[in-house]
C-alpha positions as CSV (number, residue, x, y, z in Angstrom):
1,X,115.2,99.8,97.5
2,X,116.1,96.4,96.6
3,X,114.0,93.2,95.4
4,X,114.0,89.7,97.3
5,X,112.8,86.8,96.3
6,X,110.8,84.8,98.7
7,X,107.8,81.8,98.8
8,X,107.5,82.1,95.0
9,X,107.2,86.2,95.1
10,X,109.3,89.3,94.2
11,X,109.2,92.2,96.7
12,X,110.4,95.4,96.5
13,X,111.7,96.5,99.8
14,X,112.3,99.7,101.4
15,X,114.6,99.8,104.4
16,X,114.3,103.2,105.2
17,X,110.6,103.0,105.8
18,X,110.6,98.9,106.8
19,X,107.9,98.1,104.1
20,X,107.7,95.5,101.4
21,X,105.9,95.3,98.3
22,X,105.1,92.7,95.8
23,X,106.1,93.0,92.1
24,X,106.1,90.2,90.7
25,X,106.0,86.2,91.2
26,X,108.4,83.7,90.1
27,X,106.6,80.3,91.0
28,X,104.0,78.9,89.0
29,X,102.0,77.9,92.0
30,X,98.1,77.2,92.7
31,X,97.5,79.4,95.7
32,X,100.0,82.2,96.8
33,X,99.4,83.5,100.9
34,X,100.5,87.0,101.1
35,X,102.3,87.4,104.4
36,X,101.9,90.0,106.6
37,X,106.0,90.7,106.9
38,X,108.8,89.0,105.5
39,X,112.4,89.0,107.1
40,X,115.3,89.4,105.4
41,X,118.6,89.1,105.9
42,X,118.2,90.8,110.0
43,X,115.2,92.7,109.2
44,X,111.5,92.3,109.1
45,X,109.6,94.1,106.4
46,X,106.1,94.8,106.3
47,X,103.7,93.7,102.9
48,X,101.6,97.1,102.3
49,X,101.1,96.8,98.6
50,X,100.4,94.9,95.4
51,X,102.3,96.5,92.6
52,X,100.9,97.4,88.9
53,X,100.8,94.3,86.9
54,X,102.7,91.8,89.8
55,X,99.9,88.6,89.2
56,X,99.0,90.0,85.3
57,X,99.0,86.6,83.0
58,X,99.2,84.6,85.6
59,X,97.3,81.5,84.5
60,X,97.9,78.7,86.9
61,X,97.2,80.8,90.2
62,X,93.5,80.0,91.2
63,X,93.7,81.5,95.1
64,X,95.1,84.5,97.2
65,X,95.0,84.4,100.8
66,X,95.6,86.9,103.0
67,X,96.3,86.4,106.7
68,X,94.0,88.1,109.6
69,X,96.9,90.3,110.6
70,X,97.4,91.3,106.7
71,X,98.6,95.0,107.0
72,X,98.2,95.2,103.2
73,X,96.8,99.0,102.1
74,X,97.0,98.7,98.3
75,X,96.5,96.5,95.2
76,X,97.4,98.7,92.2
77,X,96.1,98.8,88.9
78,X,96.0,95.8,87.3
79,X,97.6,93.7,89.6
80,X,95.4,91.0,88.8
81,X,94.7,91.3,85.3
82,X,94.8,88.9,82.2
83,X,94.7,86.2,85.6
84,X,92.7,83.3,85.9
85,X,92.5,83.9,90.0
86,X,89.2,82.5,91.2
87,X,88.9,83.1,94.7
88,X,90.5,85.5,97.5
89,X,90.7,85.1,100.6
């Protein structure tokens, strides 16, 4: 697994099972739209999860939006906490 940086997010990908996951965020940004894949490099990855603590303190996002397609299957344990998030979509 390696991480990638993309749109103001870190994702942990898998290649072996094409799946991406979000750990963390690098952009102090008001509104963050998880994707339903990103591509890297050749490849396109999946987003299935949320990891433990990837939005925790984050104090300037105030919206998550997830697209209709969003294949997204899990938001860990405290992904969101200690955040000021106020609305998902």
């Amino acid at each position: 697994m390696k991480q990638v940086k993309q749109d103001g997010l870190i994702y942990l990908v898998n290649e072996k099972e094409g799946n991406a996951e979000i750990m963390d965020f690098y952009e102090c940004r008001n509104k963050f739209i998880i994707p339903h894949l990103i591509k890297h490099e050749t490849q396109e990855y999946i987003v299935v999860s949320i990891l433990t603590d990837a939005f925790k303190n984050s104090l300037n996002i105030k919206t998550i939006q997830f697209p209709s397609d969003s294949e997204l299957q899990t938001i860990e344990e405290n992904a969101f906490e200690y955040s000021s998030i106020e609305s998902i979509f």
